[in-house]
VOGU-3710 file (C-alpha; in Angstrom, 3 decimals, decimal comma):
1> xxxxxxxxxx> 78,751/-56,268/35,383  81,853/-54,226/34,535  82,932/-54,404/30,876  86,779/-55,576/30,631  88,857/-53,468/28,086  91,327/-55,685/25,308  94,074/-55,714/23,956  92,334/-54,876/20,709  90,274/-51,978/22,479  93,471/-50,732/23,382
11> xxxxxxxxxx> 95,374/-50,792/20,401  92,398/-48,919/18,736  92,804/-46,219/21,225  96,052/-45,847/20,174  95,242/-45,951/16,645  92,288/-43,470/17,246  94,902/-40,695/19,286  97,131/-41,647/16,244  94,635/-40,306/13,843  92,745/-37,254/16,287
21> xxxxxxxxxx> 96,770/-36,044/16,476  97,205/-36,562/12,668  93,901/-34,396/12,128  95,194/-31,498/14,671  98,285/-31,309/12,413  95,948/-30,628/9,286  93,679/-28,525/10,859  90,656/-30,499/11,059  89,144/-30,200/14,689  86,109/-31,971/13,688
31> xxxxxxxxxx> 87,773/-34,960/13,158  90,282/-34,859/15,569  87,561/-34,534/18,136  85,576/-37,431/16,673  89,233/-39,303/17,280  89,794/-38,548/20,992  86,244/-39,467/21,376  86,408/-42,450/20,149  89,680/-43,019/22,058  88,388/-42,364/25,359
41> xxxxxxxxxx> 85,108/-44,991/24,800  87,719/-47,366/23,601  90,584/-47,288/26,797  87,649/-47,770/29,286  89,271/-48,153/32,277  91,702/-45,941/33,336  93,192/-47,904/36,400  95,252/-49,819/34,331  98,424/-48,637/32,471  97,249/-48,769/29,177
51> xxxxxxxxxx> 93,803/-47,703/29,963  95,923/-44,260/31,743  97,673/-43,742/29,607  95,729/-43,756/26,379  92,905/-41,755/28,268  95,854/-39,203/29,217  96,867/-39,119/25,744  93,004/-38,608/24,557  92,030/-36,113/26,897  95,166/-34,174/26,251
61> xxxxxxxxxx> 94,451/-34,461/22,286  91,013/-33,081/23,374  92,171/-29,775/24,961  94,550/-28,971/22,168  91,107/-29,004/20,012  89,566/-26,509/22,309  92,675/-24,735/22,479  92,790/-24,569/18,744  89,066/-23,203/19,040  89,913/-20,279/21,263
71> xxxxxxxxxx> 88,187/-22,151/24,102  91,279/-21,579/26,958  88,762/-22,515/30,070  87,837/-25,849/28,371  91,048/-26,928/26,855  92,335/-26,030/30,647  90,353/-29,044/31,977  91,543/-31,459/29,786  94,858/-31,002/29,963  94,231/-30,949/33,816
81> xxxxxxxxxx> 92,515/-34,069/33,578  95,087/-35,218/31,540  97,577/-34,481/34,152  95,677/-36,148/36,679  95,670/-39,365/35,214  99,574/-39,071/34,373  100,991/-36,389/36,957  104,842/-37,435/35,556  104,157/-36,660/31,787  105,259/-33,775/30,481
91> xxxxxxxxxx> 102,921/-33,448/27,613  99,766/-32,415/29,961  102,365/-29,900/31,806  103,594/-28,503/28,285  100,269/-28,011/27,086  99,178/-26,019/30,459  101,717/-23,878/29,698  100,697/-22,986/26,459  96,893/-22,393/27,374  98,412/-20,649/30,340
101> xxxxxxxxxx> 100,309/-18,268/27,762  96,776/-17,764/25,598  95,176/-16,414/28,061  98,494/-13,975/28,832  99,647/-15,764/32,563  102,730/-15,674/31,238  104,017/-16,519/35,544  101,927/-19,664/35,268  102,708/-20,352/31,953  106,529/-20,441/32,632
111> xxxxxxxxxx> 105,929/-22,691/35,557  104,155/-25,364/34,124  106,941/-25,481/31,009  109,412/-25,770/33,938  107,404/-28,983/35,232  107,156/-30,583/31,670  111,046/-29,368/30,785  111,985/-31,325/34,420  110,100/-34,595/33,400  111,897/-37,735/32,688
121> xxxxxxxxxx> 111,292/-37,247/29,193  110,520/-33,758/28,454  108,259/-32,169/25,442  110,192/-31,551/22,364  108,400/-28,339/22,022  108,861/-26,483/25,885  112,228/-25,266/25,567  110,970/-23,201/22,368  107,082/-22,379/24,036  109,229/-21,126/27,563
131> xxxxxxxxxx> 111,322/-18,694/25,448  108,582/-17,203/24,008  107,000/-16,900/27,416  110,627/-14,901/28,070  110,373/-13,003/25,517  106,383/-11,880/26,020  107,633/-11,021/29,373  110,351/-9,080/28,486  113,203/-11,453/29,555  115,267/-11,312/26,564
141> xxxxxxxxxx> 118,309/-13,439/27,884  116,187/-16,115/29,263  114,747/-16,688/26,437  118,109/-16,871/24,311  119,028/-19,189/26,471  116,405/-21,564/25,809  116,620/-20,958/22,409  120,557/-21,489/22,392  119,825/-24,818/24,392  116,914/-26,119/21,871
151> xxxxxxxxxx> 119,276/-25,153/18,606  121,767/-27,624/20,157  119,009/-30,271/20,257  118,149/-29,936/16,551  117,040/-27,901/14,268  114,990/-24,595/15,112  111,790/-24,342/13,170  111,358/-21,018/11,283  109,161/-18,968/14,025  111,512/-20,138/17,007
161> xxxxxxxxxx> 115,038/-18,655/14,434  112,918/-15,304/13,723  112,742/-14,970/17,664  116,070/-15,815/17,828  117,119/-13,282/15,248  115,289/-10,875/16,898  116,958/-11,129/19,989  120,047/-11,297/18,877  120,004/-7,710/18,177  119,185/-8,218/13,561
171> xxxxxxxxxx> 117,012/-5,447/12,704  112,813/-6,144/12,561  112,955/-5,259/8,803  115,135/-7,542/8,009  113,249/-10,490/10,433  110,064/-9,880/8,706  111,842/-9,972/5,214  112,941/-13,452/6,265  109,803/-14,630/7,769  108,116/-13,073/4,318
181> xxxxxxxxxx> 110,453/-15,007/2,214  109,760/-18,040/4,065  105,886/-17,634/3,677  106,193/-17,303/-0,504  108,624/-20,810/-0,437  105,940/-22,576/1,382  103,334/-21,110/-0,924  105,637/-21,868/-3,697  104,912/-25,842/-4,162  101,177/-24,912/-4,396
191> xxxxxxxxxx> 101,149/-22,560/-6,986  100,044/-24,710/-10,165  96,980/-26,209/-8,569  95,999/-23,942/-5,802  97,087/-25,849/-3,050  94,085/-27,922/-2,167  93,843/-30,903/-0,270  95,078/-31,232/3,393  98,559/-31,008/2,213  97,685/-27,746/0,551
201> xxxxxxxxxx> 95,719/-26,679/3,528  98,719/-27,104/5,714  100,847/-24,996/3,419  98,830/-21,755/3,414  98,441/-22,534/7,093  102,236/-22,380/7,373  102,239/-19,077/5,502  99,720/-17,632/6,970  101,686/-18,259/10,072  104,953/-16,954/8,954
211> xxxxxxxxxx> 103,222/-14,066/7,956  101,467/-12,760/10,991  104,383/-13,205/12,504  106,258/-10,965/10,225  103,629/-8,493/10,588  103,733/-8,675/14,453  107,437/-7,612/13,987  107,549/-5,095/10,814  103,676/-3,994/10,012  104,506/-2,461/7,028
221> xxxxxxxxxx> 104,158/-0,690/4,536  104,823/-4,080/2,668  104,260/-4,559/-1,090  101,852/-6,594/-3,147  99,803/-6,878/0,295  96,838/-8,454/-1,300  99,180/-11,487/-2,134  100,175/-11,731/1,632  96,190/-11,437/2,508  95,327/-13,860/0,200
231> xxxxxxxxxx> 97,586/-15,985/1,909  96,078/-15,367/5,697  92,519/-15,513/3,957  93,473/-19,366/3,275  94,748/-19,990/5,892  92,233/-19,683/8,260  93,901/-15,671/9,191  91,318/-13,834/8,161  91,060/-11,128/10,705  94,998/-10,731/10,151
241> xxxxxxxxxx> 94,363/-10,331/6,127  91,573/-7,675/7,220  94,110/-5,697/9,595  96,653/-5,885/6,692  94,379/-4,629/4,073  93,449/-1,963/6,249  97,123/-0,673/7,365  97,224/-0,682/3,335  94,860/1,357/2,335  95,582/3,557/5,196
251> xxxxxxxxxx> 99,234/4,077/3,071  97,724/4,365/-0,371  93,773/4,768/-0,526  93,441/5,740/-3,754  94,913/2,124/-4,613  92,069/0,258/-6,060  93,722/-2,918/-6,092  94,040/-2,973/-2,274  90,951/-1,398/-1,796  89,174/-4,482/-3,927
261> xxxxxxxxxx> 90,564/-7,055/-1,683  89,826/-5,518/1,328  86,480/-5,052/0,374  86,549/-8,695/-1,014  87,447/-9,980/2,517  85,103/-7,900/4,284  82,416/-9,124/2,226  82,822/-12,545/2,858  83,821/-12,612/6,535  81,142/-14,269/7,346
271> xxxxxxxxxx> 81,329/-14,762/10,990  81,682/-10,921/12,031  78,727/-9,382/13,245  79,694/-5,931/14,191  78,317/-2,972/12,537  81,613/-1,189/12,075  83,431/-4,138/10,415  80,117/-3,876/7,715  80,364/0,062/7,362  83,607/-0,920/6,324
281> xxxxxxxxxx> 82,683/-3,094/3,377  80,376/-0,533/2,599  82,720/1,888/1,976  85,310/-0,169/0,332  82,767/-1,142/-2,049  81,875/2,419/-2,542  85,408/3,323/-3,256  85,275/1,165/-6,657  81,936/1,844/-7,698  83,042/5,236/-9,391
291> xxxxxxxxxx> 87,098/4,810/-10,192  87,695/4,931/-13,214  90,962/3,120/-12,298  89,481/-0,007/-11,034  87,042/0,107/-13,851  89,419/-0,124/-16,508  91,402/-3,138/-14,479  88,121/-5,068/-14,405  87,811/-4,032/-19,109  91,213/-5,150/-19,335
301> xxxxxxxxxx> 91,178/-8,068/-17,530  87,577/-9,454/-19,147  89,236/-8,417/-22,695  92,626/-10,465/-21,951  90,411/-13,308/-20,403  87,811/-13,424/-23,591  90,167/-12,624/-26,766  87,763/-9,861/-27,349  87,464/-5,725/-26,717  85,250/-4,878/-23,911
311> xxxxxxxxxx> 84,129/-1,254/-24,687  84,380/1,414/-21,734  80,035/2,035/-22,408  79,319/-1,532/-20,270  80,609/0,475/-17,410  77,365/1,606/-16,446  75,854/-1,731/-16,957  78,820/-3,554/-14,875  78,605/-1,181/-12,121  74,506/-1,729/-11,615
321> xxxxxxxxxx> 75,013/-5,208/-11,848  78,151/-4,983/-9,303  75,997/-2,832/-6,847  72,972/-5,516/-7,047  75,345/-8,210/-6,114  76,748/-6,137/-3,425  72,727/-5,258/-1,926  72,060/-9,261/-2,284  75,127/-9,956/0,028  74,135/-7,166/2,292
331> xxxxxxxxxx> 72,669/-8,519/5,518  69,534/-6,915/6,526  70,306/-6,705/10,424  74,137/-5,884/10,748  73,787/-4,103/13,963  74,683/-0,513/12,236  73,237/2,877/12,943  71,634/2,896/9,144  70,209/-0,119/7,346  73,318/-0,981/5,009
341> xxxxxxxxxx> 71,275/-0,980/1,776  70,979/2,512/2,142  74,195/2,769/3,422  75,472/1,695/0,489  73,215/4,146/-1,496  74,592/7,145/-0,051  77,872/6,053/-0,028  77,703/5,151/-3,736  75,982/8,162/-4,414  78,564/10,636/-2,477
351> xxxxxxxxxx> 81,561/9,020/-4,542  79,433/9,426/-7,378  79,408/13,421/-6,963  83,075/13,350/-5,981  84,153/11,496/-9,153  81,836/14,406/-11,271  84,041/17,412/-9,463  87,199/14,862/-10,265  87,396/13,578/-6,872  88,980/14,356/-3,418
361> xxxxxxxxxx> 92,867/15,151/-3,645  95,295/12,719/-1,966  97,324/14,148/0,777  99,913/15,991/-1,108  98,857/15,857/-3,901  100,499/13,732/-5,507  99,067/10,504/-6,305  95,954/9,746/-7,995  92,226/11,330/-6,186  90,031/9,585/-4,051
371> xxxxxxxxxx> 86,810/8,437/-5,158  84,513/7,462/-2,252  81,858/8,215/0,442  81,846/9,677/3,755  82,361/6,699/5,659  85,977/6,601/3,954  87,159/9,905/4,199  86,053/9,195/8,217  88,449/5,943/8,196  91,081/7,714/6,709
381> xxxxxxxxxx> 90,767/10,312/9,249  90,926/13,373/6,884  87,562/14,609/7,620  88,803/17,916/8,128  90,468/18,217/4,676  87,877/16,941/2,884  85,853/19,602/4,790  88,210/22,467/3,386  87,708/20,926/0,134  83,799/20,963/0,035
391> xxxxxxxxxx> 83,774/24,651/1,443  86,487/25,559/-1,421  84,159/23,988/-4,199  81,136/24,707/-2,851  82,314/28,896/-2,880  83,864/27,865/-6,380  80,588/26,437/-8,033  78,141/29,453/-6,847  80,879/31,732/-8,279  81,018/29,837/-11,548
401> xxxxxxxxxx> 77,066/29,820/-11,512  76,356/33,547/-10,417  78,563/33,979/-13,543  76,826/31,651/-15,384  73,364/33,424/-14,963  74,624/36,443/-15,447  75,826/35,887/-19,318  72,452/33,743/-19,462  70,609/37,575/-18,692  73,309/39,291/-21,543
411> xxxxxxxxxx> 72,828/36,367/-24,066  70,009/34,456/-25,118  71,957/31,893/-26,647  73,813/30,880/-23,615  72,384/27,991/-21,452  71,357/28,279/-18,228  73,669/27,434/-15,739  72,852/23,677/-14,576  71,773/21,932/-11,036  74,195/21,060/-8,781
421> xxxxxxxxxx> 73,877/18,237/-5,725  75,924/19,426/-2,689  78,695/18,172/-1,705  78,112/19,127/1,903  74,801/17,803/1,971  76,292/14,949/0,555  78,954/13,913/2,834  76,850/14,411/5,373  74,078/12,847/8,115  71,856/14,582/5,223
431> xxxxxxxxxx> 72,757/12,785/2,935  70,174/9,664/3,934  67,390/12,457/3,943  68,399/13,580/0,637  68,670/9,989/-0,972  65,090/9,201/0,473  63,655/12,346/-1,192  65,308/11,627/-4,728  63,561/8,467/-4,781  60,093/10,301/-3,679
441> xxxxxxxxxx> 59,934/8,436/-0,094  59,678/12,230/1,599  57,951/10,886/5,122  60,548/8,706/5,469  63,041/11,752/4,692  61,590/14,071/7,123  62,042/10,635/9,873  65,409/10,756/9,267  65,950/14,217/9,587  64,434/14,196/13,319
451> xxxxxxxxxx> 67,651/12,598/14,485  70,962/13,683/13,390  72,970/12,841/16,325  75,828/10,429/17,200  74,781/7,924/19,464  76,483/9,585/22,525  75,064/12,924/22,100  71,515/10,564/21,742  71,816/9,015/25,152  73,448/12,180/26,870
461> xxxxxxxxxx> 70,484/14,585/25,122  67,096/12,606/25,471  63,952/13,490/24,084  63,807/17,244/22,399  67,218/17,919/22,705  68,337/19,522/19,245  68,530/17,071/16,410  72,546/17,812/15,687  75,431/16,595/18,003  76,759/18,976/20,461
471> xxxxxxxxxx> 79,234/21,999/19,805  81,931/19,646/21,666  81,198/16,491/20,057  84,234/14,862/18,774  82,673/12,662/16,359  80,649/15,396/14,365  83,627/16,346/11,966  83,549/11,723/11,577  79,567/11,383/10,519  79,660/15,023/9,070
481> xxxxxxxxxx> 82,760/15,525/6,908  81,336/18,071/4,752  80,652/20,369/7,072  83,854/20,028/8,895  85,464/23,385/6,538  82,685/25,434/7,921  82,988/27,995/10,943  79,670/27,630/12,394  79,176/24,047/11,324  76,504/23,009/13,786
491> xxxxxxxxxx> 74,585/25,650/12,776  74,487/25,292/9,102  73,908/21,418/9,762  70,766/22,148/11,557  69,636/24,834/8,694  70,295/22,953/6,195  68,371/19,410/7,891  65,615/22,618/8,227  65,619/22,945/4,699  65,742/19,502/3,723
501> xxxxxxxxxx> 62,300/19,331/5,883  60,697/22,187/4,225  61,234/20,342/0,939  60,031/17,164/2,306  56,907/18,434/3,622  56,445/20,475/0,696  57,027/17,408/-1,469  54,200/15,444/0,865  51,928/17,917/0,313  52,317/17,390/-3,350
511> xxxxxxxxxx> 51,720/13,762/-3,360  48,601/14,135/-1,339  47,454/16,484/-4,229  48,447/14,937/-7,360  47,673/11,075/-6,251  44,591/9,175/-7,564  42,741/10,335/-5,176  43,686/13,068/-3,827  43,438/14,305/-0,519  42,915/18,039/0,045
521> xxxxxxxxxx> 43,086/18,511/3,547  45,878/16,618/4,244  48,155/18,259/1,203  46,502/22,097/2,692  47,963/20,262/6,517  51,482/19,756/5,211  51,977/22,980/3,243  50,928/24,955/6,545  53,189/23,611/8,308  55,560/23,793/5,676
531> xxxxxxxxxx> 55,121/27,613/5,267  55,170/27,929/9,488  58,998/25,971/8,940  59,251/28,098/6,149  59,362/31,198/8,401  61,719/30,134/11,232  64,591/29,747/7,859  63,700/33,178/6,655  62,482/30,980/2,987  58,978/32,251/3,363
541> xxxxxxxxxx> 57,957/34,155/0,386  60,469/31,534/-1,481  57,802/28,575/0,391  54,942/30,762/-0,853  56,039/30,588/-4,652  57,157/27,178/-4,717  53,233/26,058/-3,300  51,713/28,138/-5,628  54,307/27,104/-8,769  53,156/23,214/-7,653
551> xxxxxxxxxx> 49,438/23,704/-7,556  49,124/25,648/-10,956  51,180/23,304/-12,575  48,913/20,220/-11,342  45,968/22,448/-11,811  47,047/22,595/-15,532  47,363/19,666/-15,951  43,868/18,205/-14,886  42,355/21,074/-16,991  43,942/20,309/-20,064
561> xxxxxxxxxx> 43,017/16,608/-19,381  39,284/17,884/-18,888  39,368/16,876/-14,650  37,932/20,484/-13,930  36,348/19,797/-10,692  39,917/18,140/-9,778  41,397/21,358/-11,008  39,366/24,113/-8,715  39,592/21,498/-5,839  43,377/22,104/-6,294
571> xxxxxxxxxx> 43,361/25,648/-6,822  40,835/26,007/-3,588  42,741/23,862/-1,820  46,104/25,760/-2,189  44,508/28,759/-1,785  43,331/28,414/1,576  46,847/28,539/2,967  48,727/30,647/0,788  49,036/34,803/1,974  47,330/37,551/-0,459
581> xxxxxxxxxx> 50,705/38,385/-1,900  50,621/34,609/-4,156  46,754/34,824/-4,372  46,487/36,687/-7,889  48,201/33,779/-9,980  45,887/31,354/-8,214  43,112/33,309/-8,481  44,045/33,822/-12,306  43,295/30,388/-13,094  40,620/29,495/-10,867
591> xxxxxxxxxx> 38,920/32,391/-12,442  39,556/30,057/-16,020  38,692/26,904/-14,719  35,190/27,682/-12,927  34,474/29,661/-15,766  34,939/26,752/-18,289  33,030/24,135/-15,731  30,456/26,609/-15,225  29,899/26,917/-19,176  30,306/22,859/-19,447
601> xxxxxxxxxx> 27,953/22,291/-17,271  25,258/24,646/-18,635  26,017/23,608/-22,010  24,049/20,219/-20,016  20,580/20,388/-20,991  19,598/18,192/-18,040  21,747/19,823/-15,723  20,531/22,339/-13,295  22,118/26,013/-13,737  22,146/26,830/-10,091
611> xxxxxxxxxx> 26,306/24,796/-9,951  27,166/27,235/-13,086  25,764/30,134/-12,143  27,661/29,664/-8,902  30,987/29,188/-10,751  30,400/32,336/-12,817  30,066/34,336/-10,188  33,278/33,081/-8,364  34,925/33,478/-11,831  34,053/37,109/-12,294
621> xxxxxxxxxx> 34,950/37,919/-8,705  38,378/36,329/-9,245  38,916/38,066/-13,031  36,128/40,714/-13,726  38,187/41,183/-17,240  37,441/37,627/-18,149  34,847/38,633/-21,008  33,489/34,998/-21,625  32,455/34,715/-17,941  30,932/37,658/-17,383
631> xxxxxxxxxx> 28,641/37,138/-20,748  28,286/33,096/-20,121  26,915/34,874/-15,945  24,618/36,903/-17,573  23,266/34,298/-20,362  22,909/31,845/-17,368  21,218/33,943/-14,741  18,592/34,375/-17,304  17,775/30,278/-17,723  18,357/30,225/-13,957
641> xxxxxxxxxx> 15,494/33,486/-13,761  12,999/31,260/-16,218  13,661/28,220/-14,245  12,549/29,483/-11,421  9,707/31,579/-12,208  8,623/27,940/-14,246  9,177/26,462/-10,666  6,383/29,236/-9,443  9,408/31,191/-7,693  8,103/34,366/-9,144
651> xxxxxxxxxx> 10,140/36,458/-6,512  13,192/34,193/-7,434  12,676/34,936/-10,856  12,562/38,616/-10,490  15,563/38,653/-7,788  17,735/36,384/-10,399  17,019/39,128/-13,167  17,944/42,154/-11,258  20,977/40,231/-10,376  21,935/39,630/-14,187
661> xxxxxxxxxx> 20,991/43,313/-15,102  23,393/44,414/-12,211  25,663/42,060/-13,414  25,802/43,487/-16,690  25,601/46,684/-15,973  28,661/46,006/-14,703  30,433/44,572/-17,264  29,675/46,966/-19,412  31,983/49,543/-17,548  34,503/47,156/-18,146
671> xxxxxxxxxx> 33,803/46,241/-21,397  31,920/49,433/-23,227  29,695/48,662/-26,412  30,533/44,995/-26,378  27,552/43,835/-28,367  27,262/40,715/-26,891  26,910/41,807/-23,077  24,600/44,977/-24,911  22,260/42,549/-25,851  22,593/40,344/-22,783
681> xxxxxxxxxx> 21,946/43,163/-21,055  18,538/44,398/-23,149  17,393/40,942/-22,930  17,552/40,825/-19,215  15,864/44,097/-18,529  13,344/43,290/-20,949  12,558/39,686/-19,230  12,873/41,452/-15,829  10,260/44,089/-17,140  7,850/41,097/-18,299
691> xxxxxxxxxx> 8,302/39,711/-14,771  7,655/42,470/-12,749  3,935/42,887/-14,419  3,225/39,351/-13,412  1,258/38,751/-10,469  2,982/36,971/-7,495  0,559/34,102/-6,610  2,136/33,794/-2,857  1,728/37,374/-2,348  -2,171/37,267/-3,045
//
């Protein structure tokens, strides 16, 4: 049974394409497609005239919502369809054309506006769509023509008398400005409420129109561009406000007004996905972070908008809170070479250190300095300035701090001269490995480090190829724009990631021994191969002290909190890697430490002496000055002699005296009529004398 269409089915077709083309002109696809939808179920069938027609009508109203989409191939078989149904219409033909001209066919394009223009009753719209098909083309009087033809018809809308101007030989300046103009009256009507609502919506549409259109003629530099991308934003021209933003900062980057909407819009473009467009927000964001410019905007503002005075010392507090919004938005997989959170530490971190040195000079000169991160100076494409820079400060500041020390030697009352972060290191590949290592996260550091390469030198290098790009890379001056001042920059890239390494390792091993429970052999691992690195940099001896300087310091620090066995694990520890010429401070304080466990543990009535005497001994190898441990050896070799001859170790007991007498003897050379190793020393004989008349049981 085949289902008859009405009358009424038909006229709510018709009221349905009514509606889906009503929708179109707002902007609302979803609705217009639920329209056309619900216009083809209603016009059934399509062999009679209504039923055709309406269907035409639908499916035509259907591709113009795929065209709006950016779907060309499906709008295409609509408007084919369309034409099928209705091969005398021009609306299906016009419409070809203009999908036809999307996808830049500009010969098919012209012919189907040809078709619909030949029609009994042609579209309203093809003589204006076929010159701009001329034009595209480069047929300028062709598409006069047209234009001339449609003017005569009626009115020309505003894009159709730009082309027209343009043609006609006006200047593109002077287009744009009228285009421009054009934009701000139809923005004009929505200024007191914002323009919401779908007449609203189709206002910043129209201006968003006008002005890509004025930018396709006259890019710029325009002023008050964040108005303009405001503008696009709203109306749906996102991308376009992006491009704008960027031509913009490219003109004045030390802007911060510019900068803040560009990094506004890159923010919250939601739908890009590709990790340069993010690297880009990063290092917008960056940019503000540490101007002092932008910071007082955002103080004045809050003060005018609160009636109150918002003092310059929230700053700090704003800017935290800013940069924990910013890490929120941040998606965690953005398809970039570094994870952006920490992209955004290091680019925070490098503008930062450029706003301490007063930032990076504008070219010229002239205008206010830049305050930003690497990945900026890259976009602006003045890597190699900003690499002339960093060498010039970098020769400045050891100048200012060789003089520094040197009145520090003359006069004790000047300071020190005070640490300094790199700027090379900073605006560098390095400057991951040296973020990771400020906030104690050294193995992932040294990861980093293993891989300094762009991704081309990666894939054209493959495994143990050298960690920095090649000598002809073009994009090491881009990742690297701190080293881009230096002659042999490749090399002093790969020295430097060296270094970092060294103090990564050297920072592992120190965790290993100052944990909760520390492990020895892994801390004694990583500072051998830390002083093997050490070598191949020529830092050796410097390796050497900075081992030793870390060990006695923890060592110190478990004696004085009475962890003496955690102490001479350290010192032992440390000393089995370290070369004779940093043995003596080690051996210094081990010689302390075993001495005072030694003593603790004799002081133990319970406690066996054999552990102390063993101590003693070690501690009077190490120091043979250190009185109270050669006179605590020979006080305990004596209970360790009666112990044993108590034990029936007669032979012990007699080989444990001759020992202390030795050991005394000793001393005494060292220490001449001290009384307390005299009597020691008379005591021991005298016991040793007492033993020797004893008869050995296991010798009879």
């Amino acid at each position: 049974m085949t289902t008859q269409t009405t009358e009424e089915d038909l006229s709510q077709a018709e009221e349905a394409c009514a509606e889906g083309e009503s929708a179109l002109e707002r902007g609302d696809t979803a609705a217009a497609e639920k329209c056309f939808t619900r216009a083809l179920e209603l016009a059934g069938a399509e062999d009679r005239e209504g039923g055709t027609r309406l269907a035409a009508r639908a499916r035509t109203g259907a591709g113009r919502v795929r065209l709006a989409r950016g779907e060309i191939e499906g709008a295409e078989t609509e408007f084919e369809r369309a034409h099928a149904l209705r091969p005398s219409a021009a609306g299906p033909l016009h419409w070809l054309g203009c999908a036809a001209a999307h996808r830049g066919d500009l010969s098919t394009a012209e012919r189907h506006l040809t078709a619909s223009l030949a029609c009994a009753v042609p579209h309203g719209r093809s003589l204006v769509q076929r010159a701009y098909v001329h034009a595209r083309a480069g047929n300028a009087d062709a598409a006069l023509d047209d234009l001339r033809t449609a003017a005569s018809a009626g009115p020309l809308d505003d894009e159709a008398r730009w082309l027209h101007a343009t043609l006609s030989g006006r200047s593109a300046r002077e287009v744009a400005l009228r285009l421009r103009r054009a934009a701000l009256d139809a923005l004009t009507p929505l200024a007191p409420h914002g323009g919401f609502g779908a007449e609203g919506d189709n206002g910043w549409r129209r201006a968003a129109d006008l002005i890509d259109a004025a930018r396709g003629i006259d890019p710029g530099p325009w002023t008050s561009p964040s108005l303009y991308a405001v503008a696009l934003v709203r109306g749906g021209r996102r991308k376009a406000a992006v491009a704008l933003l960027d031509d913009a900062v490219r003109g004045d980057p030390a802007d911060h007004r510019v900068t803040h909407s560009l990094a506004v819009a890159l923010l919250n473009s939601g739908t890009h996905t590709e990790g340069s467009r993010w690297e880009r927000c990063v290092a917008a964001w960056a940019a503000l972070l540490h101007d002092a410019a932008f910071w007082a905007h955002v103080l004045a503002s809050a003060s005018r908008r609160y009636g109150v005075t918002v003092e310059p010392s929230l700053v700090p507090v704003l800017r935290a809170g800013l940069r924990e919004v910013l890490e929120r938005h941040l998606p965690d997989d953005a398809g970039t070479r570094v994870a952006l959170g920490p992209l955004l530490q290091r680019e925070a971190d490098a503008a930062k250190l450029l706003a301490a040195v007063g930032g990076f000079p504008t070219s010229g000169g002239g205008g206010p300095p830049l305050f930003c991160g690497p990945l900026r100076i890259a976009e602006l494409g003045r890597s190699a300035e900003f690499g002339a820079f960093a060498a010039a400060w970098e020769r400045s500041f050891a100048d200012a701090r060789a003089a520094q020390a040197s009145a520090y030697t003359e006069s004790t009352d000047t300071a020190p001269p005070a640490a300094h972060t790199s700027l090379t290191y900073a605006f560098s590949e390095l400057g991951f490995a040296q973020l990771l290592l400020g906030h104690d996260k050294a193995a992932d550091a040294l990861a980093a480090l293993s891989e300094l390469r762009c991704p081309g030198c990666r894939a054209r290098g493959g495994p143990g190829a050298a960690a920095v790009c090649e000598p002809a890379c073009g994009r090491f001056d881009e990742l690297n724009p701190g080293y881009a001042g230096i002659p042999d920059k490749h090399l002093r890239l790969s020295l430097d990631a060296r270094g970092l390494a060294l103090e990564a390792r050297l920072s592992m091993g120190r965790a290993e021994m100052t944990s909760a429970r520390p492990d020895f052999g892994a801390a004694a691992a990583y500072w051998r191969r830390a002083l093997v690195h050490s070598r191949e940099i020529d830092r050796y001896r410097e390796t050497q002290t900075a081992i030793v300087d870390m060990a006695l310091g923890a060592a110190r620090d478990a004696h004085r909190d009475g962890r003496l066995s955690l102490a001479v694990s350290t010192l032992d520890a440390t000393r089995s890697v370290i070369g004779a010429n940093e043995r003596g401070r080690l051996e210094g304080q081990l010689a302390r430490v075993l001495a005072d466990r030694g003593i603790s543990v004799a002081n133990d009535e319970e406690a066996l002496l054999d552990r102390p005497a063993a101590d003693l001994r070690r501690s009077v190898a190490f120091n043979p000055h250190l009185l109270r441990a050669q006179v605590s050896l020979g006080i305990v070799l004596r209970g360790l002699a009666a112990a044993r001859w108590s034990s029936g170790s007669l032979s012990g007991a007699r080989d444990t005296l001759r020992e202390a007498v030795d050991q005394l003897t000793a001393a005494l050379v060292l220490f001449p009529d001290d009384p307390d190793l005299e009597e020691q020393r008379e005591a021991a004989v005298a016991d040793l004398d007492h033993v020797m008349w004893q008869p050995d049981e296991s010798e009879q």
